[in-house]
C-alpha positions as CSV (number, residue, x, y, z in Angstrom):
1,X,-35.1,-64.4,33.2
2,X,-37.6,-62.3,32.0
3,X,-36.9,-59.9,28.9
4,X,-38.6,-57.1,27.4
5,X,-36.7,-55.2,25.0
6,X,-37.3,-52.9,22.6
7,X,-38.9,-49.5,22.6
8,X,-41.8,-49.9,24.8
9,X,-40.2,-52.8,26.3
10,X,-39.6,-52.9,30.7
11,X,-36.6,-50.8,31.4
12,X,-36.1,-53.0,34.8
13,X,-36.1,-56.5,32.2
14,X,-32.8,-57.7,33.5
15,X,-33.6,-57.3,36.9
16,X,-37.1,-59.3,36.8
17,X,-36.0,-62.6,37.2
18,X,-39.5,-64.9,36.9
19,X,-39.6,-68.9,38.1
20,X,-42.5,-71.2,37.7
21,X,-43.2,-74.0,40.4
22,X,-46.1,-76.3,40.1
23,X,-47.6,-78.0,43.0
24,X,-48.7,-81.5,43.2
25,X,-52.4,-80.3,42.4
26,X,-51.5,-78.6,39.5
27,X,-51.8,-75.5,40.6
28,X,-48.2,-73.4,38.8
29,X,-47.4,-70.4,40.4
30,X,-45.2,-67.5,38.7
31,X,-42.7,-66.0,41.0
32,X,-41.2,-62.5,40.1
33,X,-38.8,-60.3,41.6
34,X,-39.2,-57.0,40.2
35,X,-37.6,-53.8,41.4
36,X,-40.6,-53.5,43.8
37,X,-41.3,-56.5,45.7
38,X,-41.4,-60.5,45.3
39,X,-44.9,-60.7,43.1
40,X,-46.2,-64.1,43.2
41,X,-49.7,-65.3,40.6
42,X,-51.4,-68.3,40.6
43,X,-52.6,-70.3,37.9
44,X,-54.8,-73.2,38.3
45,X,-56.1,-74.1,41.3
46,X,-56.6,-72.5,44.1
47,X,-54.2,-70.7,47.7
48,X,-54.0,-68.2,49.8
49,X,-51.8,-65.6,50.6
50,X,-50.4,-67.0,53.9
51,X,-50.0,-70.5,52.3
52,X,-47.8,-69.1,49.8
53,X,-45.6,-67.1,52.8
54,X,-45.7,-70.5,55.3
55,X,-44.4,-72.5,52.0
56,X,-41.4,-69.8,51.2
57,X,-40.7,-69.5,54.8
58,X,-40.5,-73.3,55.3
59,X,-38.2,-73.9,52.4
60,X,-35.7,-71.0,53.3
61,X,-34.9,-72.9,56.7
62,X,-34.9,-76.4,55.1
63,X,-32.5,-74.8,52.4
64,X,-30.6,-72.4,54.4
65,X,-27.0,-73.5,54.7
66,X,-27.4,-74.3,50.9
67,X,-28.8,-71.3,49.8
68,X,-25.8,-69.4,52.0
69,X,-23.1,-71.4,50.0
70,X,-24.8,-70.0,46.5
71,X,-24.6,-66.9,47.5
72,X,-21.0,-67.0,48.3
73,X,-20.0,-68.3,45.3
74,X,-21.5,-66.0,43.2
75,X,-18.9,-63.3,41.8
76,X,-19.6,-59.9,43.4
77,X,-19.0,-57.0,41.1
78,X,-18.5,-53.0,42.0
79,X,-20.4,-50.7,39.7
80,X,-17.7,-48.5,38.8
81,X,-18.1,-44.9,37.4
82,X,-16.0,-45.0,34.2
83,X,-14.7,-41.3,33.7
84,X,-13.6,-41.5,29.6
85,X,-16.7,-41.9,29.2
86,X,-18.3,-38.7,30.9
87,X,-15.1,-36.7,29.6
88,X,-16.1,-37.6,25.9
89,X,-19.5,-36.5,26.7
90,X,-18.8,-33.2,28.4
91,X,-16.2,-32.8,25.2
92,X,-18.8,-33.2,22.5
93,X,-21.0,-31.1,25.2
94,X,-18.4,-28.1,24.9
95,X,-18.1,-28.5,21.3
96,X,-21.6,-28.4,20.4
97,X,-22.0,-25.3,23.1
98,X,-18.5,-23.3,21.3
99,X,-20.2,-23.6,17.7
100,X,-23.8,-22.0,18.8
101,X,-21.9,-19.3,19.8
102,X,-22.3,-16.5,17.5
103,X,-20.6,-13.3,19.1
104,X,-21.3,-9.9,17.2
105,X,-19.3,-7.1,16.8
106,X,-20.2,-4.1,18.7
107,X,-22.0,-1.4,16.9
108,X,-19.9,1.4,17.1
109,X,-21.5,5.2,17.2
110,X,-21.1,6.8,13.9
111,X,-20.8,10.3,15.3
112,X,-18.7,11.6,18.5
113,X,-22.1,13.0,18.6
114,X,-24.8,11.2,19.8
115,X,-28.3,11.2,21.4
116,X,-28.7,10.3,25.2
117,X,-31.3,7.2,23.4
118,X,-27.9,6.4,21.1
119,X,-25.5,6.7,23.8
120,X,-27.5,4.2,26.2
121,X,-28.1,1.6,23.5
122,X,-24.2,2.0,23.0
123,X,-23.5,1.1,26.2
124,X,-25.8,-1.9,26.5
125,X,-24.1,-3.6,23.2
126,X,-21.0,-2.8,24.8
127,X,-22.4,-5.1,27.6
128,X,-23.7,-7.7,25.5
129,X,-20.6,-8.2,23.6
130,X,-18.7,-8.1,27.0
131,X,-20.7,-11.1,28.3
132,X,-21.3,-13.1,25.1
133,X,-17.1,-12.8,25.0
134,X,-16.9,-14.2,28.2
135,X,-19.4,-16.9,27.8
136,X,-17.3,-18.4,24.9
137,X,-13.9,-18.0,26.6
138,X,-15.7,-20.1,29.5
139,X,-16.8,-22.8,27.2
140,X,-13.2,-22.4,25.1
141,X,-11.2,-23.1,28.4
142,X,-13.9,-26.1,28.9
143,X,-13.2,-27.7,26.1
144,X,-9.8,-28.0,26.2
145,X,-9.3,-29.2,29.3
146,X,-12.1,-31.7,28.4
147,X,-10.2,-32.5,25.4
148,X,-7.3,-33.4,27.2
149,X,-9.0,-35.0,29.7
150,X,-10.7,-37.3,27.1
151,X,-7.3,-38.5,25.7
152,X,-5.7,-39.2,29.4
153,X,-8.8,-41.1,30.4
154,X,-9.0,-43.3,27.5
155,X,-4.7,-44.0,28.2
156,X,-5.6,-44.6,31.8
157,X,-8.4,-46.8,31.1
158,X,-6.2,-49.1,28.8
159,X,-3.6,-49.2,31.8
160,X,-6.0,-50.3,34.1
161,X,-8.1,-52.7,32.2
162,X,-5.2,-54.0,30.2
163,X,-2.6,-54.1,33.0
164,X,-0.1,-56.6,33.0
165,X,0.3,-59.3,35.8
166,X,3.1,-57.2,37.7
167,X,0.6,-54.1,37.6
168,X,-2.4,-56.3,39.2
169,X,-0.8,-57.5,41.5
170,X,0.7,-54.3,43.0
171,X,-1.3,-51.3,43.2
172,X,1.4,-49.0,44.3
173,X,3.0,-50.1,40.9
174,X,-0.3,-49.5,39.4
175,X,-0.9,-46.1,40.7
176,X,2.6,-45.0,39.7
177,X,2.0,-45.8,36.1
178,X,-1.7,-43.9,35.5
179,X,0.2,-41.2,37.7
180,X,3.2,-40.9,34.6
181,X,2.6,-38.1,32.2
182,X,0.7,-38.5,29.4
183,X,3.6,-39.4,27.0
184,X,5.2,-41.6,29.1
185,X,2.3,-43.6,29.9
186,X,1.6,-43.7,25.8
187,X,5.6,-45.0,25.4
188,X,5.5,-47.3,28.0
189,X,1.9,-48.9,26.7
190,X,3.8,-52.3,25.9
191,X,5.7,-52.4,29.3
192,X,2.7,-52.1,31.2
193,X,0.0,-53.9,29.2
194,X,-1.4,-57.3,27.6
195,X,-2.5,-57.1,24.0
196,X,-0.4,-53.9,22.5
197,X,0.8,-55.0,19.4
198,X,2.3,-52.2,18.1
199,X,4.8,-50.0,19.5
200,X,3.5,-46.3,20.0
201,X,5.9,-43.7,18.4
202,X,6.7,-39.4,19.3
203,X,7.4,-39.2,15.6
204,X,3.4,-40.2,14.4
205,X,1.2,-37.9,13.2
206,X,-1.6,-38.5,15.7
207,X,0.8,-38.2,18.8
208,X,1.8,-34.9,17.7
209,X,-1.4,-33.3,17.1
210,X,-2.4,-34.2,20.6
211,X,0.6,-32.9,22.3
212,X,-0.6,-29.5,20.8
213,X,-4.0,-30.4,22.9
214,X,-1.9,-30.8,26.3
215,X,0.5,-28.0,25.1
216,X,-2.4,-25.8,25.2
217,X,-4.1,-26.9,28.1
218,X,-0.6,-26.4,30.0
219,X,-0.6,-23.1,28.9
220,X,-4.1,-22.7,30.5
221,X,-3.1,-24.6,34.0
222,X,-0.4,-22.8,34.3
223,X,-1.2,-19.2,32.8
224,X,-0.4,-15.8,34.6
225,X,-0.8,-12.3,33.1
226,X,2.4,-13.2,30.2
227,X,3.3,-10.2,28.0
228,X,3.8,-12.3,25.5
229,X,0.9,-15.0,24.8
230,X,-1.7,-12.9,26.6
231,X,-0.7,-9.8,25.1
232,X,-4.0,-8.4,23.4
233,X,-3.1,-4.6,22.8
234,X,-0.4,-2.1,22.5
235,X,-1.3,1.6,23.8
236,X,0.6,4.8,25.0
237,X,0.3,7.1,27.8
238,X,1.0,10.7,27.7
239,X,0.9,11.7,31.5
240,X,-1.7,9.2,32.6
241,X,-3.9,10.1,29.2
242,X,-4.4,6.8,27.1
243,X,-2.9,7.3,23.5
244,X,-4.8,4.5,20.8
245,X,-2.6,3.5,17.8
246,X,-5.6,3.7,15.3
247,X,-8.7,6.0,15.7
248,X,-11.0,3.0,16.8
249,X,-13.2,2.5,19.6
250,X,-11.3,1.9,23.3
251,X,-13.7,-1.0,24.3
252,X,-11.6,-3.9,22.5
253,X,-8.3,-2.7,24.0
254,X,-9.9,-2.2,27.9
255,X,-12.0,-5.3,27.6
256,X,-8.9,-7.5,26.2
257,X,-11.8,-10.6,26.1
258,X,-10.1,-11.7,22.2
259,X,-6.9,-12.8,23.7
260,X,-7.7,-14.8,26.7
261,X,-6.6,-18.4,26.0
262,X,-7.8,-20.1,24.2
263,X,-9.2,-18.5,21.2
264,X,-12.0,-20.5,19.9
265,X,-10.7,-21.9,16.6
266,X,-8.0,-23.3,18.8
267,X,-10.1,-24.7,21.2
268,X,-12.5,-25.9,17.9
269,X,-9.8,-27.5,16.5
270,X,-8.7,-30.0,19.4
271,X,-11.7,-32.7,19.5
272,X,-10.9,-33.7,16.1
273,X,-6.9,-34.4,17.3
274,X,-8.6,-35.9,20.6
275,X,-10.8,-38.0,18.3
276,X,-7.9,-39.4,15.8
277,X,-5.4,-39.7,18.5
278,X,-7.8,-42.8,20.1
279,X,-8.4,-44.8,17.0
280,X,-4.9,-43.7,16.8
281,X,-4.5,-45.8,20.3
282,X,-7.0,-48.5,18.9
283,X,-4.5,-49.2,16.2
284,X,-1.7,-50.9,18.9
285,X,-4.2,-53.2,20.1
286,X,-4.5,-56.9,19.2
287,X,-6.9,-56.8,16.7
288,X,-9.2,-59.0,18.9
289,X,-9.7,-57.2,21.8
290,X,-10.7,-53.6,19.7
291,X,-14.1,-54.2,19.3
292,X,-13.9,-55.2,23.6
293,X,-12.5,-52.2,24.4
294,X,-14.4,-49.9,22.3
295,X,-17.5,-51.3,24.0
296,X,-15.7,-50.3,27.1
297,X,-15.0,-46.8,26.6
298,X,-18.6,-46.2,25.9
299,X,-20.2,-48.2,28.6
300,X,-20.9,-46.3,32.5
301,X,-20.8,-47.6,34.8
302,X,-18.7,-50.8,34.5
303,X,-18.0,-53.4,36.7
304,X,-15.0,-54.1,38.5
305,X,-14.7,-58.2,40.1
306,X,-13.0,-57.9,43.9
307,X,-12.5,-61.8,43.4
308,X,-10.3,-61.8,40.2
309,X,-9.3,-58.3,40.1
310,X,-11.4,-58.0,36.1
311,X,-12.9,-55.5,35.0
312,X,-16.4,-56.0,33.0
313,X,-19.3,-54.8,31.1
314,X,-22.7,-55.4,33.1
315,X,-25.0,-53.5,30.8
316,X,-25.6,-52.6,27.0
317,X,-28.2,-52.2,24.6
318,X,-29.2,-55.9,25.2
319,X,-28.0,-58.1,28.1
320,X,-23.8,-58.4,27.6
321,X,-21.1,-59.4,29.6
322,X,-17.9,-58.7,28.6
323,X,-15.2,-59.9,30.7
324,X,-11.4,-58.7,30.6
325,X,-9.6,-61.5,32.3
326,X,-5.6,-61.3,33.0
């Protein structure tokens, strides 16, 4: 197999595989199959083109029922799009986004009086602000529900490449358990997988903080206009005239953009509870199967083995193949 690693190294490496034959005049040819044809290069003496093609096709019918029977036995893996991985991303993608976000105060006239230039610039910032609000309450909601997403898809994935025996053998089993809610599938970790060595507790630190994470993304999924959690203002009304509690500006209380959920220290505050809550997850594994898994998690896509029913790692930053037998 031909490898070329490294910066300016061929990104198609494991792919090329390159065999040598020599023939009995001492002529060697290099045979490569690259990602855009069979290339074949002579060294030596000398042959044509068509020699080369009557000498592969004459050998592929001598060797035919052999060559069928290799490629039945080789293990056939699916390339498997593994979602904790793109829900980490798109969480550190949300959280990077939330903290660029700088949203100013609007500038507020400084007289009931103003010019029509005054008033107009007034009413642009007024604009702005409402926009830039609603740019970070998108990004907010994002985040959380990527957070929470991040901390379901790493439980799911240690369900389905740590299953038990009872669990691969019965995918209605199977399904059942990554269909649990997330606490159930964290307390019943031991019943349903190999290599859990501890037993996963409500009472830990780590499992509380993340609760807050899908407490708050609950509250998100399931929101309607609630007096209490969405409440943003208090005003009066004297015969359908709008009394103010302070002598402010009206935009804050008509716009209401400060108490959609969630506010962005709450939603800045969950990836670091998503974060601690898998090395929290880490810690029941077998100690020799953490490094394994971690791999896991950051690997897309991975390969999944229709013959044993395995899960695996086909790429990496070098050629790996990690294999997560039952």
């Amino acid at each position: 197999m031909s490898l070329a690693l490294g910066v300016h190294g061929d990104p198609d490496a494991p792919f090329k595989y390159e065999y040598f034959l020599q023939l009995p005049d001492s002529t060697y040819l290099s045979i490569v199959r690259s990602w855009l044809n069979l290339e074949v290069r002579r060294f030596g003496g000398k042959i044509t083109s068509q020699e080369v093609l009557k000498m592969f096709t004459h050998n592929f019918a001598l060797h035919e029922k052999g060559l069928k029977e290799s490629f039945e036995s080789l293990e056939k893996y699916r390339l498997v799009i593994n979602p904790h991985y793109w829900h980490r991303r798109m969480m550190t993608y949300f959280e990077g986004e939330l903290r660029k976000i700088k949203v100013k105060d609007i500038d507020v006239p400084q007289s009931i009086v103003v010019k029509k230039g005054d008033s107009d610039k007034h009413a642009k910032d007024i604009d702005r602000y409402m926009k830039q609000m609603e740019h970070q309450n998108c990004i907010a909601t994002a985040l959380v529900m990527e957070c929470a997403y991040t901390a379901e898809s790493y439980l799911n994935m240690l369900i389905a490449v740590l299953r038990n025996k009872t669990l691969l053998e019965n995918k209605v089993i199977l399904q059942e358990a990554l269909r649990e809610t997330w606490k159930d599938k964290l307390l019943r970790l031991p019943l349903h997988c190999r290599e859990i060595a501890k037993t996963p507790r409500e009472t830990d630190q780590q499992v509380r903080d993340i609760e807050s994470v899908f407490r708050l993304r609950n509250k998100i999924a399931h929101s309607y206009p609630d007096p209490e959690d969405l409440c943003s203002a208090e005003i009066w009304f004297d015969d359908r005239i709008p009394l103010l509690p302070r002598t402010e500006s009206y935009i804050p209380y008509q716009c209401g953009v400060d108490s959609i959920l969630p506010r962005r220290q709450e939603a800045l505050a969950c990836p670091p509870k998503v974060i601690a809550f898998i090395v929290y997850l880490q810690s029941l594994l077998n100690e020799k199967v953490r490094e394994e898994i971690t791999f896991f998690s950051e690997s897309n896509p991975v390969g999944f083995s229709d013959k044993t029913g395995n899960f695996g790692i086909p790429f990496g930053k070098s050629l790996t193949m990690a294999v997560f037998g039952g």
